[in-house]
Structures are given as C-alpha cells and as structure tokens.
PDB file with one MODEL, atoms N, CA, C and O in Angstrom:
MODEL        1
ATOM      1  N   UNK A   1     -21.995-161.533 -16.941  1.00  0.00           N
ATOM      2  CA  UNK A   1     -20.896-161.690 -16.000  1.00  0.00           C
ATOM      3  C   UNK A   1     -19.959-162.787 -16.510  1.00  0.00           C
ATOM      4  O   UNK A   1     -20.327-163.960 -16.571  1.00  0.00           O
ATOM      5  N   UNK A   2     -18.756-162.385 -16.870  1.00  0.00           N
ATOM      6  CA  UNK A   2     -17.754-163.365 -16.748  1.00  0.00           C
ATOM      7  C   UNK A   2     -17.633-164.998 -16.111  1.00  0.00           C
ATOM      8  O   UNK A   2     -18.011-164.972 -14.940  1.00  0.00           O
ATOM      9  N   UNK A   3     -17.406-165.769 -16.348  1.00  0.00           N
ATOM     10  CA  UNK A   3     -17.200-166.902 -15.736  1.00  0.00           C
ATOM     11  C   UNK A   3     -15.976-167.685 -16.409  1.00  0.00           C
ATOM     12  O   UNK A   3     -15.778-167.633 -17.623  1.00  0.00           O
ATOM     13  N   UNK A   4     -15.140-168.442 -15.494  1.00  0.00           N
ATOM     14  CA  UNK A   4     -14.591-169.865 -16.037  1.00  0.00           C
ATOM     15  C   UNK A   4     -15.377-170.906 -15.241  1.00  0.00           C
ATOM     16  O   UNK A   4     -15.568-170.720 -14.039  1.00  0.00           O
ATOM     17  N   UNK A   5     -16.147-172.712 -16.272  1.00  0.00           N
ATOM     18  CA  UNK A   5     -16.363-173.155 -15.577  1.00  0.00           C
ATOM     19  C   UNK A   5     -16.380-174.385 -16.002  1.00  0.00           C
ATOM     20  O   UNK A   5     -16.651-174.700 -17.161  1.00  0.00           O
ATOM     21  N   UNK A   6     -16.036-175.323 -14.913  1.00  0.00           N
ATOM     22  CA  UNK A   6     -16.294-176.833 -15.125  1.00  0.00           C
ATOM     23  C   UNK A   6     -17.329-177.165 -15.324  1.00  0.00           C
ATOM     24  O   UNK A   6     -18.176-176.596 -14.636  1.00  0.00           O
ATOM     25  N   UNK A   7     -17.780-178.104 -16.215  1.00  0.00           N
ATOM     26  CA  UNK A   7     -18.952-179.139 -16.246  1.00  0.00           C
ATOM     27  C   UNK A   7     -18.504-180.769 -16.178  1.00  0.00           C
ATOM     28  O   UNK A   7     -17.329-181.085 -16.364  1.00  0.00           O
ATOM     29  N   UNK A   8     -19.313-181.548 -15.958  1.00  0.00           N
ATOM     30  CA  UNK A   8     -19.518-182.833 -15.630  1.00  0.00           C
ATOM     31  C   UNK A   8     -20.387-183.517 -16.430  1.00  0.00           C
ATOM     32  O   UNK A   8     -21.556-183.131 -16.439  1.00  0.00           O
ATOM     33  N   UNK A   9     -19.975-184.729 -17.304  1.00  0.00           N
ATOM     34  CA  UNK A   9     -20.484-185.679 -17.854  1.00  0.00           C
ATOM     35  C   UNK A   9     -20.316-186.734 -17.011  1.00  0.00           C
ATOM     36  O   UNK A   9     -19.175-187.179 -16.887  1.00  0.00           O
ATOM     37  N   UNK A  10     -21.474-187.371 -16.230  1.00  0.00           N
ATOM     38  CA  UNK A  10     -21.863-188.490 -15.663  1.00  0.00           C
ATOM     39  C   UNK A  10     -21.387-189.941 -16.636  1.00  0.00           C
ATOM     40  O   UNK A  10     -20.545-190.800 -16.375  1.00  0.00           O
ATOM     41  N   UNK A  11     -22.189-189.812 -17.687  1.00  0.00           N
ATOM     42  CA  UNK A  11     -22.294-190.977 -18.507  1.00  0.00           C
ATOM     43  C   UNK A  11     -20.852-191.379 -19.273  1.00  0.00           C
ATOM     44  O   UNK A  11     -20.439-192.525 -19.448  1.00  0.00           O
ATOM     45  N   UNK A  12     -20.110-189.964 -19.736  1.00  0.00           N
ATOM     46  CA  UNK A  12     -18.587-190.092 -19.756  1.00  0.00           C
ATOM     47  C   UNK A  12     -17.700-190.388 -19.000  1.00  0.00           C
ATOM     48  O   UNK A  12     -16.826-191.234 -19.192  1.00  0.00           O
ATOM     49  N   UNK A  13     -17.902-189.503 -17.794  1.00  0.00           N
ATOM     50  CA  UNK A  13     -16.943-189.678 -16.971  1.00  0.00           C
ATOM     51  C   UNK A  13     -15.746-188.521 -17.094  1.00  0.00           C
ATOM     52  O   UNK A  13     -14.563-188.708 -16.812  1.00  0.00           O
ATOM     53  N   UNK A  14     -16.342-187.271 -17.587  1.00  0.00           N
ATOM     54  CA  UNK A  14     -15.007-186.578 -18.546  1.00  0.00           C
ATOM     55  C   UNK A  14     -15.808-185.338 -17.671  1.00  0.00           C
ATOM     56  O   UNK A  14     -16.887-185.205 -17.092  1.00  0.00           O
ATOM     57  N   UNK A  15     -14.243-184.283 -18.027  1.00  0.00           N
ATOM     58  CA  UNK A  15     -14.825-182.532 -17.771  1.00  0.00           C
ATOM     59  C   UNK A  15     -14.673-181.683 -18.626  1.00  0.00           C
ATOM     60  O   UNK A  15     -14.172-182.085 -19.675  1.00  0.00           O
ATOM     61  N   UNK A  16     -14.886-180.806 -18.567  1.00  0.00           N
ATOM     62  CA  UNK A  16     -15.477-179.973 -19.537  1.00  0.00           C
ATOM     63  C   UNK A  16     -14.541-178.242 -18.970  1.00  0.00           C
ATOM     64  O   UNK A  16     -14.846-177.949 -17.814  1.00  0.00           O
ATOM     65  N   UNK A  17     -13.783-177.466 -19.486  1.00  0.00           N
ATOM     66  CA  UNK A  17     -13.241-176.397 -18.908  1.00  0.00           C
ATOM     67  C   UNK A  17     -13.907-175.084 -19.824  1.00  0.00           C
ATOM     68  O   UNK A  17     -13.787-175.385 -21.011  1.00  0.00           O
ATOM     69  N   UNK A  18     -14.340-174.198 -19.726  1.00  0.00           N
ATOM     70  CA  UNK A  18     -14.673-173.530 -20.490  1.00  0.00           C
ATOM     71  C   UNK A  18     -14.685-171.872 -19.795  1.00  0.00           C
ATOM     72  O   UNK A  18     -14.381-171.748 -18.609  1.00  0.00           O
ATOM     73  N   UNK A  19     -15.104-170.481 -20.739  1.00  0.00           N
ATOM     74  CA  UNK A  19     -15.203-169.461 -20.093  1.00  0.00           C
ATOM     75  C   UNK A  19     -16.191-168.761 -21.076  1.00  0.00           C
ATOM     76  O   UNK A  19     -16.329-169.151 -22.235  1.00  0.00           O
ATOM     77  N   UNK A  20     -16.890-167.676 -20.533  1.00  0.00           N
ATOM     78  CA  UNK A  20     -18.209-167.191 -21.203  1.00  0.00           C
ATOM     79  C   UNK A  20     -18.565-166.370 -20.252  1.00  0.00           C
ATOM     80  O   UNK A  20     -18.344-166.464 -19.045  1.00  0.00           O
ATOM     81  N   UNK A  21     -19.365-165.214 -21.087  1.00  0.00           N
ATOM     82  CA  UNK A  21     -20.500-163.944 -20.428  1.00  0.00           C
ATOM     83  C   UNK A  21     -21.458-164.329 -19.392  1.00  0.00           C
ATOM     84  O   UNK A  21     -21.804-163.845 -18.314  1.00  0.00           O
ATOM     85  N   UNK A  22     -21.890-165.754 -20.340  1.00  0.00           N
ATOM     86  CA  UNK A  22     -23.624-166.150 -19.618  1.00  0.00           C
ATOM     87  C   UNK A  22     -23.370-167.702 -19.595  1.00  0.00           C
ATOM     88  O   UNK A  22     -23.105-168.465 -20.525  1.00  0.00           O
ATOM     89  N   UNK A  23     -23.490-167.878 -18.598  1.00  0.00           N
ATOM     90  CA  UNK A  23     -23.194-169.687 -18.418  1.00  0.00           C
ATOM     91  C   UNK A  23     -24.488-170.177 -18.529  1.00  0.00           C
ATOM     92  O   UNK A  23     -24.528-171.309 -19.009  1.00  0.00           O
ATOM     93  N   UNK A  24     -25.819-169.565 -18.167  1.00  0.00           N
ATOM     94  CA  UNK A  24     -26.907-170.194 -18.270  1.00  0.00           C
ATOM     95  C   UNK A  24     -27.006-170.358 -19.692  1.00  0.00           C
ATOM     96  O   UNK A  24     -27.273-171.510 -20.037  1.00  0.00           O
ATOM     97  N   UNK A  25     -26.853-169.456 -20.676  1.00  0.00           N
ATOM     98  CA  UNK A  25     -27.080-169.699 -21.983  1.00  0.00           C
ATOM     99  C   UNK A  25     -25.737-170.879 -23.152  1.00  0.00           C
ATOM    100  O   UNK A  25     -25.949-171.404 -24.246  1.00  0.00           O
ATOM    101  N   UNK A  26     -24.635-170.893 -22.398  1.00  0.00           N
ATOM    102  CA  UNK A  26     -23.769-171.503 -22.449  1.00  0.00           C
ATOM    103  C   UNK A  26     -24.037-173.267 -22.371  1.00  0.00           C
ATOM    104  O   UNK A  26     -23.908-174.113 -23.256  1.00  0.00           O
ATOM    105  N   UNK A  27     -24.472-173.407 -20.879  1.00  0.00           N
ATOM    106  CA  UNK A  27     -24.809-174.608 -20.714  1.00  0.00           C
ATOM    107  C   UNK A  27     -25.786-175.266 -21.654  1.00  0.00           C
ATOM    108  O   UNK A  27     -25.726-176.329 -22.272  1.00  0.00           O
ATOM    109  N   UNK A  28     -26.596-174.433 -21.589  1.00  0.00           N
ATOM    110  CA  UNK A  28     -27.460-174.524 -22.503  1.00  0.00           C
ATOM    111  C   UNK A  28     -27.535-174.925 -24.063  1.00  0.00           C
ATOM    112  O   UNK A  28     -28.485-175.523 -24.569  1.00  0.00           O
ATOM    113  N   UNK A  29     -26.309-174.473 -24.782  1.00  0.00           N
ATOM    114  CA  UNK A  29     -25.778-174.550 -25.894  1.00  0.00           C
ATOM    115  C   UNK A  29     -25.138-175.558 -25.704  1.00  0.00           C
ATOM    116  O   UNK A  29     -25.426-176.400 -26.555  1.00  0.00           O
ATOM    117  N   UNK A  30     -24.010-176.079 -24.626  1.00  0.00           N
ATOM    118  CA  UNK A  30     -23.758-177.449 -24.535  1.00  0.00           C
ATOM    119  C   UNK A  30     -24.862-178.533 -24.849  1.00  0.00           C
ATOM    120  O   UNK A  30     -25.033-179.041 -25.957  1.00  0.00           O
ATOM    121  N   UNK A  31     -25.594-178.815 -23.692  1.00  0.00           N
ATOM    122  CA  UNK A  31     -26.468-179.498 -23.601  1.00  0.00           C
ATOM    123  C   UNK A  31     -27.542-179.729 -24.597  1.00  0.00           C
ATOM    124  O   UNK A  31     -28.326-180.661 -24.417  1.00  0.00           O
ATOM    125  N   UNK A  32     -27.656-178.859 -25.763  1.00  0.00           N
ATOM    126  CA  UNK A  32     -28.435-178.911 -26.994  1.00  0.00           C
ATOM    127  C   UNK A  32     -27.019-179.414 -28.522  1.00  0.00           C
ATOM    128  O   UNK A  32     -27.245-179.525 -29.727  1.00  0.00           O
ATOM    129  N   UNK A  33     -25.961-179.562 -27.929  1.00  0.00           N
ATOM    130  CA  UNK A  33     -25.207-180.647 -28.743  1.00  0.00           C
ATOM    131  C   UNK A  33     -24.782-178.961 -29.903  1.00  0.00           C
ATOM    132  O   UNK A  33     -24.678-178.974 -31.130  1.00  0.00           O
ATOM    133  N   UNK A  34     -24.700-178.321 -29.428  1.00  0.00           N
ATOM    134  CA  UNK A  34     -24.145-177.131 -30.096  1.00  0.00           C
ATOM    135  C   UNK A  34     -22.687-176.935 -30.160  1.00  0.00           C
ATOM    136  O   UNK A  34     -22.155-176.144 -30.939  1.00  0.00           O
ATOM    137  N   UNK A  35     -21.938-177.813 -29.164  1.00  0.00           N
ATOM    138  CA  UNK A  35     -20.186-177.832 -29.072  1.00  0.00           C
ATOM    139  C   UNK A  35     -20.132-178.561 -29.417  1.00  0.00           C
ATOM    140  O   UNK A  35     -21.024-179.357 -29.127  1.00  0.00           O
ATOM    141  N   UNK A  36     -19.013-179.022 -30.393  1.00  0.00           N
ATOM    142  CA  UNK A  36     -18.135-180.511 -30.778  1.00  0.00           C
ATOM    143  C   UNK A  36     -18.102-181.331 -29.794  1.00  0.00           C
ATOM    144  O   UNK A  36     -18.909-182.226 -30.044  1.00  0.00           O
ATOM    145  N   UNK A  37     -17.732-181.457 -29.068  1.00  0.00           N
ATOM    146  CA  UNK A  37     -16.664-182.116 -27.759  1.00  0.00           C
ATOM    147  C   UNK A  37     -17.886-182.516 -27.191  1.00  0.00           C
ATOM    148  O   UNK A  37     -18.171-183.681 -27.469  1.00  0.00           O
ATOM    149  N   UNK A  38     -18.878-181.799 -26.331  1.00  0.00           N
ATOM    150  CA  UNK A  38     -19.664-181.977 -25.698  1.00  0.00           C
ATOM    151  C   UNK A  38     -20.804-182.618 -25.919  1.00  0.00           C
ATOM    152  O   UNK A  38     -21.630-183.136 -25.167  1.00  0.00           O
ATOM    153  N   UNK A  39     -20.706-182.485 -27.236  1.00  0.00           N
ATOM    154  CA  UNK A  39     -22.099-183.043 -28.101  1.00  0.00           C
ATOM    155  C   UNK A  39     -22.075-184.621 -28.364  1.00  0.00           C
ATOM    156  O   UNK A  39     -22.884-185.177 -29.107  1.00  0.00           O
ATOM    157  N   UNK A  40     -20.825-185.426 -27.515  1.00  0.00           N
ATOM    158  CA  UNK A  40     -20.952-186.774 -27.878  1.00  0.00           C
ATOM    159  C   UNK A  40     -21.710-187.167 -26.413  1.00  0.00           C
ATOM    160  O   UNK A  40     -22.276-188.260 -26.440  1.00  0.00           O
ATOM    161  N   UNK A  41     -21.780-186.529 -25.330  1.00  0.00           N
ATOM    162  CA  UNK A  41     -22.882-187.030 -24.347  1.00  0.00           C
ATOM    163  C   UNK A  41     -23.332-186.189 -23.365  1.00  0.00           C
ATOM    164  O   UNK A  41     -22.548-185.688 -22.559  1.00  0.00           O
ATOM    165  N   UNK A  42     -24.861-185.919 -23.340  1.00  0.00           N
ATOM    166  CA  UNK A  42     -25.030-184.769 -22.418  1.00  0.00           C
ATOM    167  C   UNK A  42     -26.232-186.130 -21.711  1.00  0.00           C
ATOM    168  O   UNK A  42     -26.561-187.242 -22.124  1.00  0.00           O
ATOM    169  N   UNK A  43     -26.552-185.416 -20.641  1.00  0.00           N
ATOM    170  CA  UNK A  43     -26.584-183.781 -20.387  1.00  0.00           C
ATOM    171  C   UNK A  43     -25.265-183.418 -19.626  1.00  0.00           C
ATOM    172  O   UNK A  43     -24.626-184.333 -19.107  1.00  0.00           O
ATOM    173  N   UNK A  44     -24.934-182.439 -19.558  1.00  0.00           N
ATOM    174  CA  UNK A  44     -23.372-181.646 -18.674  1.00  0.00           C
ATOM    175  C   UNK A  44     -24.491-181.080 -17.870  1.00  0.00           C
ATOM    176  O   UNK A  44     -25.645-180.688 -18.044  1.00  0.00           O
ATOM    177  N   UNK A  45     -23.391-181.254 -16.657  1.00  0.00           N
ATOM    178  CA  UNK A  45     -24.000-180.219 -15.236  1.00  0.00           C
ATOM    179  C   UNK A  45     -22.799-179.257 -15.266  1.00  0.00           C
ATOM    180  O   UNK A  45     -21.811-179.570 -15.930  1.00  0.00           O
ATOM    181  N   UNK A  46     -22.842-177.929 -14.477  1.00  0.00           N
ATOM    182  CA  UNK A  46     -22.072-177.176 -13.997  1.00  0.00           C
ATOM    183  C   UNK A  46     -21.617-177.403 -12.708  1.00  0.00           C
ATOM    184  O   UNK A  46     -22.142-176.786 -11.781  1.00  0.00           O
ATOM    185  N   UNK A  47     -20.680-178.229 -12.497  1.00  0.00           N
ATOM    186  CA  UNK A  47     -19.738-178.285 -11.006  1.00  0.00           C
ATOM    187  C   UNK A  47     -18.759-177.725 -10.451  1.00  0.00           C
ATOM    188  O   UNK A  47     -18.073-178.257  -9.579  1.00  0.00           O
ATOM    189  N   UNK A  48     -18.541-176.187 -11.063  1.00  0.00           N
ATOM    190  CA  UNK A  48     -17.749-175.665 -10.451  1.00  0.00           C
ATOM    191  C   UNK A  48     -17.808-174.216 -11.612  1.00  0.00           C
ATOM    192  O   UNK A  48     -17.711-174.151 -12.837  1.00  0.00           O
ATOM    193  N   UNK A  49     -18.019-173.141 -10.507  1.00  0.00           N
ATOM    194  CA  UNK A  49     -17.496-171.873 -11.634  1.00  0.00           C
ATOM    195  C   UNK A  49     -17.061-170.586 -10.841  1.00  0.00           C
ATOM    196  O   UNK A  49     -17.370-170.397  -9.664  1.00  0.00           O
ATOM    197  N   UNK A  50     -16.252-169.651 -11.663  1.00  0.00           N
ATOM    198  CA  UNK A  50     -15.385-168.451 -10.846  1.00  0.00           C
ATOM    199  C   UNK A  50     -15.815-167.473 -11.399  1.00  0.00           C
ATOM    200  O   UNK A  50     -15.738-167.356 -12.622  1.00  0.00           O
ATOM    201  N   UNK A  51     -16.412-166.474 -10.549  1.00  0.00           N
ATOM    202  CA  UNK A  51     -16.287-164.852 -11.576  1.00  0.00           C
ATOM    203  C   UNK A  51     -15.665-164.177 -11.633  1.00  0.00           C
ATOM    204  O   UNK A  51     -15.212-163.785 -10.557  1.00  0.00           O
ATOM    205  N   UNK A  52     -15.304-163.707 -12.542  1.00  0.00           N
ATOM    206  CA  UNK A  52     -14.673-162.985 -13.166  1.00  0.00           C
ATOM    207  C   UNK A  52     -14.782-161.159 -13.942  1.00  0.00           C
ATOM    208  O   UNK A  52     -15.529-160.904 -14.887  1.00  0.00           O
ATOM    209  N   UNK A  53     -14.093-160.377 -13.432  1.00  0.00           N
ATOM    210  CA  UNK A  53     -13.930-159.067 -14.087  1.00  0.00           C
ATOM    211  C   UNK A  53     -13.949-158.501 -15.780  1.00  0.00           C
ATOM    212  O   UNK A  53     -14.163-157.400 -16.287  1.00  0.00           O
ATOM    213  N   UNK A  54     -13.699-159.503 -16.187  1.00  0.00           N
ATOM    214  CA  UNK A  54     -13.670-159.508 -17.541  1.00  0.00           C
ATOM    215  C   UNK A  54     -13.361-160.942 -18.230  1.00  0.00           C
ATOM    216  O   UNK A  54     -12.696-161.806 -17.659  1.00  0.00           O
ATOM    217  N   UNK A  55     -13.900-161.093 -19.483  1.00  0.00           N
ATOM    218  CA  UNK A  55     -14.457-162.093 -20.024  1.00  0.00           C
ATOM    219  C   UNK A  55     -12.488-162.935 -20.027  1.00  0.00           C
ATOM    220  O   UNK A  55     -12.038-163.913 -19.431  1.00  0.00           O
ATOM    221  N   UNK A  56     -11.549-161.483 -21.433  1.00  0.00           N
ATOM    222  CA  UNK A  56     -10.000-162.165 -20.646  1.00  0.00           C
ATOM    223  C   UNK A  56      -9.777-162.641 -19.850  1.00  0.00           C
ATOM    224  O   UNK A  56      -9.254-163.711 -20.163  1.00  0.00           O
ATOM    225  N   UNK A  57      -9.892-162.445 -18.204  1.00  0.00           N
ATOM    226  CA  UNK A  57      -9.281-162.525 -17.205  1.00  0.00           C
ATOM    227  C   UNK A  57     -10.249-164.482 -17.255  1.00  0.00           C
ATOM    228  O   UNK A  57      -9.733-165.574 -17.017  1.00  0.00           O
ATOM    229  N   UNK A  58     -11.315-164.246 -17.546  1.00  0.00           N
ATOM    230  CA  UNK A  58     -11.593-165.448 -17.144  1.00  0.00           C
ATOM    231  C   UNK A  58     -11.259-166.638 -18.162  1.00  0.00           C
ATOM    232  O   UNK A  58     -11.223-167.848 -17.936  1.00  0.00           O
ATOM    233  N   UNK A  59     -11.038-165.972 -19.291  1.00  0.00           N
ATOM    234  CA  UNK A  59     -10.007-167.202 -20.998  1.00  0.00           C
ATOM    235  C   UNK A  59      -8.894-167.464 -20.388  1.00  0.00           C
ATOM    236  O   UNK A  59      -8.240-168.450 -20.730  1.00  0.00           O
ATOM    237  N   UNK A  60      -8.497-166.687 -19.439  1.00  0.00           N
ATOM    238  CA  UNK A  60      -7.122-166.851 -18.665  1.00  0.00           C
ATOM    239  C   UNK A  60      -6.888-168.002 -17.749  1.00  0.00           C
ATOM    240  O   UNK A  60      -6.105-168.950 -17.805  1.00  0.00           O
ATOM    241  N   UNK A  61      -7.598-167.721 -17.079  1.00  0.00           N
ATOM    242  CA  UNK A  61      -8.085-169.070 -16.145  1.00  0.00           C
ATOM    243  C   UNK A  61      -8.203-170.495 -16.941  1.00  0.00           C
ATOM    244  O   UNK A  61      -7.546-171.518 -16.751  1.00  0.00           O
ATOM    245  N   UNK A  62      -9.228-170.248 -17.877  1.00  0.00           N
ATOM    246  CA  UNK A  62      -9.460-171.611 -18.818  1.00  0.00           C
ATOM    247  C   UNK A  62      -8.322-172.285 -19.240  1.00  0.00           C
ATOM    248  O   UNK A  62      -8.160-173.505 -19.187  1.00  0.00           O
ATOM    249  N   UNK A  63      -7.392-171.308 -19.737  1.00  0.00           N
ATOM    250  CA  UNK A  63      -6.200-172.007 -20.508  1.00  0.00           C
ATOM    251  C   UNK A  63      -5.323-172.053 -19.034  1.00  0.00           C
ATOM    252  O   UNK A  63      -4.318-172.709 -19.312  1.00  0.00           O
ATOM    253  N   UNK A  64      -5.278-171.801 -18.129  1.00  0.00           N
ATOM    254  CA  UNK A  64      -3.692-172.018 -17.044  1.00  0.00           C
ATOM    255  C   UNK A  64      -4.809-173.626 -16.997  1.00  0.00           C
ATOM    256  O   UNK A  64      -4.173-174.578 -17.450  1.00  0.00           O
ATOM    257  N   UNK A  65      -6.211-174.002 -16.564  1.00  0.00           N
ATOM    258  CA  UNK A  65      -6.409-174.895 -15.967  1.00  0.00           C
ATOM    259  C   UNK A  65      -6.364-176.451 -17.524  1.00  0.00           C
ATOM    260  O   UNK A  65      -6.072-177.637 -17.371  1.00  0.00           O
ATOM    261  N   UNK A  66      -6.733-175.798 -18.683  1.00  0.00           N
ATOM    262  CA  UNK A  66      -6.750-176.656 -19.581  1.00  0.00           C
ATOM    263  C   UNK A  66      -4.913-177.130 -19.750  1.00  0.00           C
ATOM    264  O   UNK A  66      -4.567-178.242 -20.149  1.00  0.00           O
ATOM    265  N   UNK A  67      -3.959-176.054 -19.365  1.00  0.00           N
ATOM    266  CA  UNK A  67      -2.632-176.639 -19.984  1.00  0.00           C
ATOM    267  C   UNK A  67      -2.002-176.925 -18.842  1.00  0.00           C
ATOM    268  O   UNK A  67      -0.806-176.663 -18.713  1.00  0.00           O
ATOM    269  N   UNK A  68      -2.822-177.575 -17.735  1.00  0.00           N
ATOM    270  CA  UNK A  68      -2.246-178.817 -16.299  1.00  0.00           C
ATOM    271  C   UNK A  68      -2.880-179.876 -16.713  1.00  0.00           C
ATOM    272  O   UNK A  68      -3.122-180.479 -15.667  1.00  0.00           O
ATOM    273  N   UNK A  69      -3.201-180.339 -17.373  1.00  0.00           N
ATOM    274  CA  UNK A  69      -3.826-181.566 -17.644  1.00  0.00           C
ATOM    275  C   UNK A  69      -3.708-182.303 -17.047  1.00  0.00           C
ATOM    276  O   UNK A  69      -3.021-183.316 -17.181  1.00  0.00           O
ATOM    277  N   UNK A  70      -4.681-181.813 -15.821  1.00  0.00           N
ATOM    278  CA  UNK A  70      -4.482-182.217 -14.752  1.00  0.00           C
ATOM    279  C   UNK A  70      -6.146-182.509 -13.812  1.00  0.00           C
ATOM    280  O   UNK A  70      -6.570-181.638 -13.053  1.00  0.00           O
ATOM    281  N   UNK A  71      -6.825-183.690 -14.012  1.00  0.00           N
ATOM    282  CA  UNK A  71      -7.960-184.686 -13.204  1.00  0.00           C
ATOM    283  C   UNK A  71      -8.267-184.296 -12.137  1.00  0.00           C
ATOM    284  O   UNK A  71      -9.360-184.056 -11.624  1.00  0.00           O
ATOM    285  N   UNK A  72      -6.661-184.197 -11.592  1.00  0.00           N
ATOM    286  CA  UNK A  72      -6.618-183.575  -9.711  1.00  0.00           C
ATOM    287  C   UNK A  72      -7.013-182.325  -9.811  1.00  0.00           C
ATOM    288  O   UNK A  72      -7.876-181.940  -9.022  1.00  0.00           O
ATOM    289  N   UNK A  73      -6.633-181.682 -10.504  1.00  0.00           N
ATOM    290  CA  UNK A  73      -6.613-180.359 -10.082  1.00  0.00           C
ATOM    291  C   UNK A  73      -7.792-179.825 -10.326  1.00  0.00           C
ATOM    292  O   UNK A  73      -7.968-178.742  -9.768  1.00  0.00           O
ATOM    293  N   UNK A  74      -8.769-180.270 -11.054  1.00  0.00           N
ATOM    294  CA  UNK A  74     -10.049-179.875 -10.937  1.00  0.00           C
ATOM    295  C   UNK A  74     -10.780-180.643 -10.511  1.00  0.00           C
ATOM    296  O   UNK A  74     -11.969-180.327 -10.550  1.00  0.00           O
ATOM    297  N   UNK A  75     -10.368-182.131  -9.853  1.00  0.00           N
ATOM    298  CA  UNK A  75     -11.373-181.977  -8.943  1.00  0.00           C
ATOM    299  C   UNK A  75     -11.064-181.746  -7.657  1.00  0.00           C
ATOM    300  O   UNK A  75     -11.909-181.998  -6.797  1.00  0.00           O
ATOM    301  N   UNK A  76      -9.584-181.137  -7.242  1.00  0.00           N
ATOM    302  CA  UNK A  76      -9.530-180.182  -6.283  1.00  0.00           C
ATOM    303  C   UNK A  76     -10.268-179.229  -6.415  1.00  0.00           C
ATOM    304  O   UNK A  76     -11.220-179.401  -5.653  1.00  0.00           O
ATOM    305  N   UNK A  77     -10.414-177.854  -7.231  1.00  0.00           N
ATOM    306  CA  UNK A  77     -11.168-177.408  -7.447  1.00  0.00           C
ATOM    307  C   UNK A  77     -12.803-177.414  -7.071  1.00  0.00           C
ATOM    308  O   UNK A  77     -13.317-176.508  -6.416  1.00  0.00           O
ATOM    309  N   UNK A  78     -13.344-178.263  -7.448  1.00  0.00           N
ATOM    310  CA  UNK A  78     -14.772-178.968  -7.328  1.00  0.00           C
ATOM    311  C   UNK A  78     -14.735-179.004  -5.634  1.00  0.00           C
ATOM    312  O   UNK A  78     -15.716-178.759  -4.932  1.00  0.00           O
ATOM    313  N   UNK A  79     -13.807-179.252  -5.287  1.00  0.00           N
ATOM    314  CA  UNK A  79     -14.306-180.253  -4.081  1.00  0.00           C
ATOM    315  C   UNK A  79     -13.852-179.072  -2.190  1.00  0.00           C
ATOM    316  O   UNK A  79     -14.170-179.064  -1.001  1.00  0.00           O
ATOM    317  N   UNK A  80     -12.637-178.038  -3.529  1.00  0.00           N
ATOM    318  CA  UNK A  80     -12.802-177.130  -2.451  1.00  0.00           C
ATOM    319  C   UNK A  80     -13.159-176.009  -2.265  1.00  0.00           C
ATOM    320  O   UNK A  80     -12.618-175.141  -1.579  1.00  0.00           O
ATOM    321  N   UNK A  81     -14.575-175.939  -3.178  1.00  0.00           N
ATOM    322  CA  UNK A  81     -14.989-174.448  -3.589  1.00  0.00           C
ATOM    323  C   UNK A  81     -16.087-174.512  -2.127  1.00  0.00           C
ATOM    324  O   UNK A  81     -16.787-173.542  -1.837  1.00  0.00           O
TER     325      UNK A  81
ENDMDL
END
C-alpha cells in the first residue's frame, strides 16, 4: 500500500518526509542507517502517514510537502490527523 510519511528524530529534533509501498519495511531501512540523511541519528518513529492509490500519487504528496519548507506545516499535519 502506498504511503507518504513523516518520521521523527527525538535526539535531532528534525523530520523526515518520505513515500513508499511498505513503510514497515521502509522504517526499517531507516532505522538500520540504510538512508543518508537518516543514518546520522536513529531511531526515527513514524508520526504521521497518508494512503495512498498509487505509489505517484503519494511521491506527489512528498514533494508538494518537501517544497513548503515548512516546520508548521507538518507539524500541523501531525497534530491534526
């Protein structure tokens, strides 16, 4: 199943925007230091995610929310799911 989804670094303080088939196996690959970005501090939680019809529709999502570079807006998101 499709997803776009936030994760949360505690120890950073940072988020994480991403989209994928399988988020369990995803996170997973985060959290084992398998992404660049992510791999400077885990563990990442998943705090927020949308499903999606197709894997596009949900890269779609990723990039409208990655090019607001925008703090608020996901943790609006987070906070009004």
């Amino acid at each position: 199943m499709p997803y776009c989804y936030i994760l949360y670094s505690s120890s950073l303080d940072k988020y994480y925007v991403g989209a994928c088939n399988d988020i369990n196996r995803r996170l997973n690959e985060h959290n084992s230091g398998k992404s660049k970005f992510t791999s400077k501090e885990i563990p990442w939680d998943v705090v927020h995610k949308e499903f999606y019809n197709s894997l596009p529709e949900a890269k779609k999502r990723e990039s409208y929310i990655k090019k607001q570079k925008s703090r608020k807006l996901i943790i609006n998101l987070i906070t009004n799911t």
